[in-house]
C-alpha positions as CSV (number, residue, x, y, z in Angstrom):
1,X,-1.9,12.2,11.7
2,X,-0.4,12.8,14.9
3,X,-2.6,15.0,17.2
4,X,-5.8,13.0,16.5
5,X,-4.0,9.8,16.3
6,X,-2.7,10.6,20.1
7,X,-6.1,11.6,21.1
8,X,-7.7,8.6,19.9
9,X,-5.2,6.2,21.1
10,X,-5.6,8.2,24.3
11,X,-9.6,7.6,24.0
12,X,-9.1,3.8,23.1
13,X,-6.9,2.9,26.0
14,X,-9.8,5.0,28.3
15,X,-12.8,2.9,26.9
16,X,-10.9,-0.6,26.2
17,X,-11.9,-0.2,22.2
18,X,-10.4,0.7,19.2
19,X,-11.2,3.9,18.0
20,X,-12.1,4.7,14.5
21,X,-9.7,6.8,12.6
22,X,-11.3,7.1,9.2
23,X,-14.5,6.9,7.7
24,X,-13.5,5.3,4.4
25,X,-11.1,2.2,2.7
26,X,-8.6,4.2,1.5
27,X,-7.3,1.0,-0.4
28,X,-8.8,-1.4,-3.5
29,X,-10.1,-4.4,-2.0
30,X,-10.7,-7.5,-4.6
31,X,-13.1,-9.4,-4.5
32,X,-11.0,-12.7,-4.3
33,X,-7.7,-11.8,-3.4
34,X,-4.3,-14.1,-2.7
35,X,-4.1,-14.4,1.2
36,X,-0.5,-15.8,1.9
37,X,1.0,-17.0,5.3
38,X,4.5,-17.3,5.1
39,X,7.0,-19.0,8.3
40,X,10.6,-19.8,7.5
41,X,13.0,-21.5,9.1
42,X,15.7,-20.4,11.8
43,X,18.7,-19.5,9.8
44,X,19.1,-18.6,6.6
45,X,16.9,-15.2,6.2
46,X,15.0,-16.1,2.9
47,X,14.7,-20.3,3.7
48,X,10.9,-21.1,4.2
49,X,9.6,-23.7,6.3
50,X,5.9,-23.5,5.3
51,X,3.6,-21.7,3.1
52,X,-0.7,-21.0,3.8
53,X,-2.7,-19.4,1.2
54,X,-5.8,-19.3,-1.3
55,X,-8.5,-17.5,-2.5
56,X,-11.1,-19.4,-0.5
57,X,-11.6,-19.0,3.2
58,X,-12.8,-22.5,4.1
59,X,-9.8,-24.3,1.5
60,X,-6.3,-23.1,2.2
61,X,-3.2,-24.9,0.7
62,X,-0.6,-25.3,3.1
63,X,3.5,-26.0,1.3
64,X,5.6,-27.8,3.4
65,X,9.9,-27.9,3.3
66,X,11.2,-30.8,4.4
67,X,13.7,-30.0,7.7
68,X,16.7,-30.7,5.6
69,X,17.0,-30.9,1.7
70,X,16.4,-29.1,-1.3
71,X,13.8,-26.2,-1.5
72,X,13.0,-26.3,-4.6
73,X,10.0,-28.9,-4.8
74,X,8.0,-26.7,-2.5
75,X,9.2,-23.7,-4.2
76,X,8.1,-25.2,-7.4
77,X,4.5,-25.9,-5.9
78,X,4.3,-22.1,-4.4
79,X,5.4,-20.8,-7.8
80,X,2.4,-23.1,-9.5
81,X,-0.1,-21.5,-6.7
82,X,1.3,-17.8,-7.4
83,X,1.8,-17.6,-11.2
84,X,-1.9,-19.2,-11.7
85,X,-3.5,-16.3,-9.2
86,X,-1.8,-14.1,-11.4
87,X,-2.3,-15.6,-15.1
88,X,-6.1,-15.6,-13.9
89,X,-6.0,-11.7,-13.9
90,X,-4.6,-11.5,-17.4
91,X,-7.8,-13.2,-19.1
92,X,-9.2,-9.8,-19.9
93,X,-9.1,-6.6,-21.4
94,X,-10.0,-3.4,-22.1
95,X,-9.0,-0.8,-24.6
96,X,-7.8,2.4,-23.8
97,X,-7.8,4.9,-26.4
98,X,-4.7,7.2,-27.8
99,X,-4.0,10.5,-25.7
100,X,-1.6,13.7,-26.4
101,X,0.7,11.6,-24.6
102,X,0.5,7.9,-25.5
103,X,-0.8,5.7,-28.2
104,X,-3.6,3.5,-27.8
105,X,-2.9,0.1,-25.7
106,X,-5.2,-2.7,-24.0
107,X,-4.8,-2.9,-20.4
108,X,-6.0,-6.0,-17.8
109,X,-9.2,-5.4,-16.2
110,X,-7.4,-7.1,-13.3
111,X,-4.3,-6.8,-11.3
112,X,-2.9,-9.1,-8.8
113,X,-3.7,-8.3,-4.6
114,X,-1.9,-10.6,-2.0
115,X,-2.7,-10.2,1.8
116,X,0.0,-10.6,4.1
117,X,-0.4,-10.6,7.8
118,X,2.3,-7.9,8.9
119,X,5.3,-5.5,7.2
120,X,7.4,-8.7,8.5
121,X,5.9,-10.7,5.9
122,X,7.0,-8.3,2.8
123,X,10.2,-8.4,3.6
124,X,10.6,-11.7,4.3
125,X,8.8,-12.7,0.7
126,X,11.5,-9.3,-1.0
127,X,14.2,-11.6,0.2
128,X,12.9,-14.5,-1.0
129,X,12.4,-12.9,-4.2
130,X,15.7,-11.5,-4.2
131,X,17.0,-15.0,-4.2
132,X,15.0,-16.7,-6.5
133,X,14.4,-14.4,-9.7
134,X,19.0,-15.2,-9.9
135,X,18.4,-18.9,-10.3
136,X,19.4,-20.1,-13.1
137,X,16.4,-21.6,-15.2
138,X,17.4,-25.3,-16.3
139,X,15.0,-26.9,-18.4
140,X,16.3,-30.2,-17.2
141,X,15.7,-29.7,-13.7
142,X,11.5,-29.5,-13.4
143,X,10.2,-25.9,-11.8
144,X,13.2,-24.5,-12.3
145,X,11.6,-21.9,-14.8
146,X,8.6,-21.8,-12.5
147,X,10.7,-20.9,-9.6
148,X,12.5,-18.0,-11.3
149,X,9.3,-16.6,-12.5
150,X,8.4,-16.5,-8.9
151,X,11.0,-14.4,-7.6
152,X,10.4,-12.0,-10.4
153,X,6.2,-11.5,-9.4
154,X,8.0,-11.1,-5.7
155,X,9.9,-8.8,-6.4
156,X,7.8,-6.6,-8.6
157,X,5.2,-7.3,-5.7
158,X,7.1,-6.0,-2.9
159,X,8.1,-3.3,-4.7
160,X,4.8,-2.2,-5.4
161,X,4.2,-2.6,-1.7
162,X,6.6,0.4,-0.6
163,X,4.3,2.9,-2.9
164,X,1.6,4.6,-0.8
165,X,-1.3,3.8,-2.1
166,X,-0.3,0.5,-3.7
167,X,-3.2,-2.3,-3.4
168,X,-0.9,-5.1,-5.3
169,X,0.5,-6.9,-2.0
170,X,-0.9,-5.4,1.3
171,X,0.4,-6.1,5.5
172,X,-3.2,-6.5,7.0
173,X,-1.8,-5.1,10.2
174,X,-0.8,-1.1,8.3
175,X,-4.5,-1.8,6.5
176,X,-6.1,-2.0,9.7
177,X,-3.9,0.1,11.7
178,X,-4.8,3.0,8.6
179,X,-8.5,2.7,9.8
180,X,-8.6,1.9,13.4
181,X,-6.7,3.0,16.5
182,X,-6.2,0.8,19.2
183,X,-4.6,1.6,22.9
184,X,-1.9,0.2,22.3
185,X,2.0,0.6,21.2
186,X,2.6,0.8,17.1
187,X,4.8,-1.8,17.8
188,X,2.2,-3.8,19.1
189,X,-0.2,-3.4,16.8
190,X,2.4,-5.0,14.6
191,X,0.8,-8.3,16.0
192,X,-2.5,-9.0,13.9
193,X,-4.0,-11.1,16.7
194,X,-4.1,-8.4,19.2
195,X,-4.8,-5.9,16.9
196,X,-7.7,-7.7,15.9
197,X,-8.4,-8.4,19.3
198,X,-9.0,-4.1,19.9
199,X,-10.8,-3.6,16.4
200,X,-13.0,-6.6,17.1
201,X,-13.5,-8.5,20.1
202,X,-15.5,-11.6,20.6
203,X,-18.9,-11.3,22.2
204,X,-17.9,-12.8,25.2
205,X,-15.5,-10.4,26.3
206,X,-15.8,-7.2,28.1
207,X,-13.7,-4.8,25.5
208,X,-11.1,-4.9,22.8
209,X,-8.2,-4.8,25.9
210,X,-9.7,-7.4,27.8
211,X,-9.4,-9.7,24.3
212,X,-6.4,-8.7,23.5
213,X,-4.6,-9.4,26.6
214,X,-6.4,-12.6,26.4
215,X,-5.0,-13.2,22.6
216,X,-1.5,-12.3,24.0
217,X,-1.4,-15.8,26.3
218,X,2.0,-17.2,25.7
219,X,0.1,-20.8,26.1
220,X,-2.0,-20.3,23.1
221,X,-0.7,-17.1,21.4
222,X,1.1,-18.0,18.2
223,X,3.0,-15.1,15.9
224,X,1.2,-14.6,12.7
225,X,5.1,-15.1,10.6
226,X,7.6,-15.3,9.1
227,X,9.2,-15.7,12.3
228,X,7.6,-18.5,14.7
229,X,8.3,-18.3,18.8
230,X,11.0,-19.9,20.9
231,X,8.8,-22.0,23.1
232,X,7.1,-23.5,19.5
233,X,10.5,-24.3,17.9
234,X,12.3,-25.5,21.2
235,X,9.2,-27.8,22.0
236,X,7.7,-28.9,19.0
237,X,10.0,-28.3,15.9
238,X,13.1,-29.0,17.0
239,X,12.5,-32.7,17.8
240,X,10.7,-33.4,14.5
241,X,13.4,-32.0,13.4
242,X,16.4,-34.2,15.1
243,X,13.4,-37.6,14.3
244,X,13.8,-36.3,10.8
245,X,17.7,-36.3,10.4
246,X,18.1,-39.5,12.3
247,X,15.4,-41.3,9.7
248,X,17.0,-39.8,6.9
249,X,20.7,-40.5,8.0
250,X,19.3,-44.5,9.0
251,X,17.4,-44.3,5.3
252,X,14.0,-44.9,6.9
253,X,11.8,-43.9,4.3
254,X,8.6,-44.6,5.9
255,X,9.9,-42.8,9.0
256,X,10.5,-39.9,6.8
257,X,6.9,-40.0,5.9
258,X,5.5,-40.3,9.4
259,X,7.4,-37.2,10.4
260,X,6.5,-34.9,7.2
261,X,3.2,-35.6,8.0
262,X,3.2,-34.7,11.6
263,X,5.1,-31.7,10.7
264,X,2.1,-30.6,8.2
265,X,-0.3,-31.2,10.8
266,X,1.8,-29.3,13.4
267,X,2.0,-26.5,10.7
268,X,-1.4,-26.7,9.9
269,X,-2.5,-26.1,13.3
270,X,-0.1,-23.6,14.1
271,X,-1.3,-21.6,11.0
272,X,-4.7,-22.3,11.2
273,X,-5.6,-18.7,13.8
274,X,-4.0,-16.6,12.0
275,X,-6.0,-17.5,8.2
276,X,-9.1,-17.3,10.2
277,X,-8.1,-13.9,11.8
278,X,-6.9,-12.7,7.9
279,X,-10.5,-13.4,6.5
280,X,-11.8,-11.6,9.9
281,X,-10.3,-8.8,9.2
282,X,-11.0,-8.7,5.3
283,X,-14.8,-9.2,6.0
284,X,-14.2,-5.8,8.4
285,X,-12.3,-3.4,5.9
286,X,-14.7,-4.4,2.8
287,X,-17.4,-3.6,4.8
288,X,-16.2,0.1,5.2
289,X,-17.1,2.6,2.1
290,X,-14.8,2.9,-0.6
291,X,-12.9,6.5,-0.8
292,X,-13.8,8.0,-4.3
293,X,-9.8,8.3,-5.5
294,X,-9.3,4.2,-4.3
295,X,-10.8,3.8,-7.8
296,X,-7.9,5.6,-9.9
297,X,-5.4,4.4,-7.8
298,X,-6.6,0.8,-8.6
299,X,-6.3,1.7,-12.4
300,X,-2.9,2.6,-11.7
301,X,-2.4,-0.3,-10.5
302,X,-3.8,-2.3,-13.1
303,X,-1.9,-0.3,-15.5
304,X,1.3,-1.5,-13.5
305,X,0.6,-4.7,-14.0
306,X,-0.4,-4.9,-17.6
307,X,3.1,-2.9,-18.2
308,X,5.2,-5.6,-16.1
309,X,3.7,-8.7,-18.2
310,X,4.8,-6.7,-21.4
311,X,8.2,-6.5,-19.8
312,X,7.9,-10.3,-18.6
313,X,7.2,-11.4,-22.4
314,X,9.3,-9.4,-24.1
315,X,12.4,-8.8,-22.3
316,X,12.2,-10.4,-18.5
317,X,15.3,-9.8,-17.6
318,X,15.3,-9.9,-13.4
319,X,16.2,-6.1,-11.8
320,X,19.4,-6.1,-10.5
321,X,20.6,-6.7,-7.2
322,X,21.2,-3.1,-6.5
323,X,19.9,-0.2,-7.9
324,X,22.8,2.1,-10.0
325,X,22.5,6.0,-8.8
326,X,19.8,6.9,-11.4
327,X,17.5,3.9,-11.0
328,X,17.5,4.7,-7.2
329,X,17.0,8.6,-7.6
330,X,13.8,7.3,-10.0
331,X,12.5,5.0,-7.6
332,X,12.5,7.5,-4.9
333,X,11.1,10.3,-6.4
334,X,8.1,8.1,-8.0
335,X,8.0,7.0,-3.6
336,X,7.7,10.5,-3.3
337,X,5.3,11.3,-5.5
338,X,3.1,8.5,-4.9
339,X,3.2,9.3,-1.3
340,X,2.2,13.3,-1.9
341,X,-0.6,12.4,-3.7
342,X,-2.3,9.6,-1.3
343,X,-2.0,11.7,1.1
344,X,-3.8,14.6,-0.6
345,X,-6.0,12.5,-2.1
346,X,-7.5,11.2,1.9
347,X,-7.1,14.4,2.4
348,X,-9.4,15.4,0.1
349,X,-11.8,12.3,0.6
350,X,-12.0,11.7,4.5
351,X,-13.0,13.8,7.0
352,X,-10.8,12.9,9.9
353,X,-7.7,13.5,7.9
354,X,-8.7,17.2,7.3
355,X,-9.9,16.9,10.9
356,X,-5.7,16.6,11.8
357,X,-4.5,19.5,9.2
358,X,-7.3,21.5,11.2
359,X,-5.5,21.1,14.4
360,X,-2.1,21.7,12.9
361,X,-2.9,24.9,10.9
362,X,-2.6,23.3,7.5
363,X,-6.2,23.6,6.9
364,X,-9.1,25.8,8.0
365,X,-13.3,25.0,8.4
366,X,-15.8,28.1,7.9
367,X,-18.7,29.2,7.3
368,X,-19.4,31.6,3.8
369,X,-20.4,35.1,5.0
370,X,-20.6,37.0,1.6
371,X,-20.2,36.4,-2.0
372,X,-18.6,38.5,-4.8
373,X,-19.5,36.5,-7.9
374,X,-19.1,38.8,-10.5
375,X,-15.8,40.1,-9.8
376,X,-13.5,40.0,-12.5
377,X,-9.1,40.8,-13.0
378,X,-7.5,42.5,-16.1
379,X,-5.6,39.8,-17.8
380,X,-2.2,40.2,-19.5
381,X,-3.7,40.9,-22.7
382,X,-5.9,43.5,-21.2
383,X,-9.1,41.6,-21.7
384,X,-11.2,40.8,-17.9
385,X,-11.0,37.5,-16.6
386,X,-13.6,36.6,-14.5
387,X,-12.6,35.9,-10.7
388,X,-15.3,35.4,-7.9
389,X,-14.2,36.0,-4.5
390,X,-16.2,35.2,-1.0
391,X,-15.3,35.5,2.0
392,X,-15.1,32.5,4.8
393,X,-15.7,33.1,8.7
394,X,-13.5,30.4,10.7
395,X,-12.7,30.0,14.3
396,X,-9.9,27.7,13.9
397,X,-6.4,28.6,14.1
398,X,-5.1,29.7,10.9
399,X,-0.9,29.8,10.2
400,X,-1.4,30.6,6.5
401,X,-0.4,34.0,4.7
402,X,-2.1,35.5,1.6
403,X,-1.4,34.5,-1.3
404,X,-1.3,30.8,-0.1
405,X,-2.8,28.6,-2.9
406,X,-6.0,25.5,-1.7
407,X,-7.9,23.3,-2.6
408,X,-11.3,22.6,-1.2
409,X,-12.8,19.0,-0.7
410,X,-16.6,20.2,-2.4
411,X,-14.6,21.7,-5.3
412,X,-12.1,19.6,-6.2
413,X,-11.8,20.6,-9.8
414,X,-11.3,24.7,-8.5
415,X,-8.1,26.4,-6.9
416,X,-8.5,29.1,-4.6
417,X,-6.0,31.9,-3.5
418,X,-6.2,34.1,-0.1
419,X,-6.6,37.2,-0.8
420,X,-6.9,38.7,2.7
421,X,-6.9,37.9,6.4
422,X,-8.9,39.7,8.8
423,X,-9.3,39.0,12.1
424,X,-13.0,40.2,13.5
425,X,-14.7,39.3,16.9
426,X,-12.6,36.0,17.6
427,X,-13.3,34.4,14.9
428,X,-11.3,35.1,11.2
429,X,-12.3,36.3,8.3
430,X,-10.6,35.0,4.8
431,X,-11.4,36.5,1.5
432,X,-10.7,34.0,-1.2
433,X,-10.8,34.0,-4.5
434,X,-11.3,31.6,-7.1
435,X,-8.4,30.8,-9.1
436,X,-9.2,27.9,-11.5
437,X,-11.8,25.8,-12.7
438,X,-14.1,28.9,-13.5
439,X,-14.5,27.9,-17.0
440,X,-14.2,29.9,-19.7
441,X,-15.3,33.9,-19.7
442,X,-18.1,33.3,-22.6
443,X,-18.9,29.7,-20.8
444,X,-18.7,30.7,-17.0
445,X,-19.2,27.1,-14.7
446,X,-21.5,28.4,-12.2
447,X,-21.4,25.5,-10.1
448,X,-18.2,26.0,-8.1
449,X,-19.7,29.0,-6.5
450,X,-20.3,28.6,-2.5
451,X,-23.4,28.8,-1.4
452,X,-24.1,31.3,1.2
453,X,-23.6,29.9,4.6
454,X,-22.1,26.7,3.5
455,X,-19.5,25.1,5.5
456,X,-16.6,24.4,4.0
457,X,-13.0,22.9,4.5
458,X,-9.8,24.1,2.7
459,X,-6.3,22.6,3.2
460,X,-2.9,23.6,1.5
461,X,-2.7,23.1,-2.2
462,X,-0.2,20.4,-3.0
463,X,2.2,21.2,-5.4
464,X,1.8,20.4,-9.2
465,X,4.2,17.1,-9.6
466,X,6.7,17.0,-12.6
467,X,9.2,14.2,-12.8
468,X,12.7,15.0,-12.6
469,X,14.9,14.8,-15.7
470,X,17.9,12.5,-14.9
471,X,20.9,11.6,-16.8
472,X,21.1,9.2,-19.2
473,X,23.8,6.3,-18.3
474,X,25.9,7.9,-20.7
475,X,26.0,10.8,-19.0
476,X,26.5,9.5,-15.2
477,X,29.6,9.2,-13.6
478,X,31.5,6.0,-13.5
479,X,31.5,6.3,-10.0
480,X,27.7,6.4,-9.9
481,X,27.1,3.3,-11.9
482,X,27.8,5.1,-15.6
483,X,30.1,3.3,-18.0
484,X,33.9,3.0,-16.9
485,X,36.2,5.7,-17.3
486,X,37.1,5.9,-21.0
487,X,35.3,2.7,-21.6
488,X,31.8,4.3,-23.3
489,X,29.0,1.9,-22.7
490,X,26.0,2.3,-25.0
491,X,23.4,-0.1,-22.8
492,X,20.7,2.1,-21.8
493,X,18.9,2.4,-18.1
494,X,15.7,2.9,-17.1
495,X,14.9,6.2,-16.1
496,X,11.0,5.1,-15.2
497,X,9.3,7.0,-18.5
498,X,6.5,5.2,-19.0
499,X,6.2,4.2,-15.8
500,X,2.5,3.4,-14.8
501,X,1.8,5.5,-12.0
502,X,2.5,9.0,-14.2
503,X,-0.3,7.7,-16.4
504,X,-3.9,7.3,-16.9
């Protein structure tokens, strides 16, 4: 969306509040999901300094690590937060019967959802889980098991995160940015509290600019993670940090103590803004209407997860560190894919995304001026096939030839062809006819005929998806991650069939 996204950034920056850029939640919203603060620790990418999160609103759990030291206790207690969330959405079941193209299975009637604050947050927790699904699991050393099972649900996580579409692990700031438009930078609406601060002022303020310049006070404004400010670790952790070392190198226990517990409290407080402001803006996107497709998309998603538990009790070995030249073809095409079809699937549920292909060309509004419902084509086997045709009146500008295959939001079970483009009296008129979802010739469906006068929006057909076919590691190059040269290697790859999101 760029046209209408300019104009209403334009607008918002003119009125001092956000502007609204859809009418419906695109996305699954749960009804208790996993919001999770992360901050870590100047240094090392994937070292974490403190961990927020919880179900509830009024209890979070905050993890401390210690300035210096092992990790692993607090890693330990994050995995034994995590792994519970997500045990608690395997309790149940359905069954789902046998299709034409797979047997019959059970799958969760749960999946997993973890609210981040920002895209910053993903990646920080994809490196952590990069790092920890490697460990190696030693049954003498307590949470060690528990800590590689973490960085396994990370990085299935974050990889669910770069599908469009995906509901399993979510950056508040894209979910509220994919709703609302604010006046200012992209880059700025990277911060939740300012973002926030346009979508939702308090009362007491004059507009959504006025608070956010207000929530952008270096004095009180505190980054929402991974990464905390300069001022904050120059004045504040950096000399619990040096009280810390010098207690540990004297072996001052209780001194020790002391200082952990300042540090949670510092942490706590520091943290503290940015849960409230998560549960803010939670309360604001579930009380906007669910699209119709959010619905499939969350099955998908369940059936995503159900298919990573059977993979986590069966096999569980971790993915590699780096994709080999089929895996990585897979992934992106299903990226692809998954991205094609959200977007035609807003497209087909909200009106301000067909509002943008409008101004663009890739869709046309009109009115129906005359109907030719029992029109009817010779078929290859000589026998008439019945095809209805109307025409559409439309003002708008249209950069579409005949023979252009659409779809129409009202209809979304028919395809319809141009037939002809005729330009009359300023406005254009389109005969169209209907191409599919007409039923059969003995039992014609009636209903996907137009009304006369209706209004109605069409937009570009997208194209019919069919997965690839890839090679086989066998047959791949050794230079692409195949088996050496005249070393044959009969381990298999995966090639993603059976992968959730072709399914339902």
């Amino acid at each position: 969306m760029i046209r209408l996204t300019s104009l209403l950034r334009m607008r918002a920056a003119h009125t001092g509040n956000a502007q609204r850029a859809s009418q419906l939640r695109h996305l699954h919203l749960s009804d208790q999901p996993l919001m999770l603060l992360a901050l870590k620790q100047t240094g090392p990418a994937a070292r974490p300094l403190a961990v927020m999160l919880g179900t509830d609103p009024r209890r979070p759990q905050l993890l401390l690590t210690p300035p210096s030291g092992s990790t692993t206790p607090m890693l330990a207690s994050l995995a034994d937060a995590v792994t519970a969330y997500i045990d608690a959405c395997q309790r149940h079941s359905e069954h789902l019967p046998a299709t034409s193209s797979k047997p019959a299975r059970r799958r969760y009637t749960d999946a997993p959802q973890i609210l981040v604050p920002n895209p910053q947050t993903v990646q920080h927790l994809k490196d952590l889980g990069a790092d920890l699904r490697f460990r190696t699991a030693d049954d003498q050393a307590p949470g060690s098991r528990a800590v590689q099972r973490l960085g396994h649900w990370l990085t299935y996580l974050t990889d669910r995160a770069d599908l469009a579409g995906s509901a399993a692990l979510i950056p508040m700031t894209s979910f509220l940015s994919m709703h609302w438009i604010s006046g200012q930078s992209p880059l700025e609406d990277e911060d939740l509290a300012s973002l926030l601060a346009w979508i939702d002022p308090p009362r007491h303020t004059a507009s959504g600019r006025d608070a956010a310049l207000a929530a952008e006070d270096p004095a009180t404004h505190r980054p929402a993670g991974p990464a905390t400010d300069a001022a904050f670790d120059n004045d504040h952790l950096a000399p619990l940090f040096d009280a810390y070392a010098r207690a540990r190198r004297q072996a001052l226990a209780q001194e020790q103590t002391r200082i952990l517990q300042e540090l949670d409290r510092l942490l706590a407080t520091y943290l503290q803004p940015t849960w409230d402001l998560m549960w803010q803006a939670y309360a604001l996107l579930q009380a906007l209407p669910e699209a119709k497709s959010t619905a499939r998309r969350w099955d998908h998603e369940r059936t995503a997860f159900t298919d990573e538990c059977l993979h986590l009790a069966q096999d569980g070995r971790p993915r590699p560190a780096r994709d080999q030249a089929v895996a990585a073809a897979v992934r992106l095409a299903h990226m692809e894919h998954a991205a094609a079809a959200f977007a035609a699937e807003r497209t087909a549920d909200d009106p301000f995304a067909r509002a943008e292909l409008r101004t663009t060309g890739e869709a046309f509004g009109g009115t129906v001026t005359a109907i030719d419902s029992k029109h009817t084509l010779r078929g290859p086997t000589g026998r008439p096939q019945w095809r209805p045709r109307f025409t559409v009146s439309t003002s708008d500008p249209l950069r579409m030839e005949p023979g252009r295959l659409l779809a129409c939001h009202a209809y979304r079970k028919a395809g319809y062809k141009i037939c002809e483009i005729t330009p009359a009296d300023g406005d254009t008129l389109v005969e169209l006819e209907i191409t599919a979802g007409m039923g059969h010739a003995d039992r014609p469906t009636y209903d996907i005929l137009p009304e006369d006068g209706a209004f109605l929006v069409f937009t570009i057909a997208p194209d019919s998806y069919r997965m690839p076919e890839f090679p086989s590691r066998e047959q791949t190059p050794w230079t692409h991650g195949g088996p050496p040269a005249d070393h044959p290697d009969d381990s298999d790859e995966d090639t993603g069939e059976g992968d959730g999101e072709e399914e339902q």
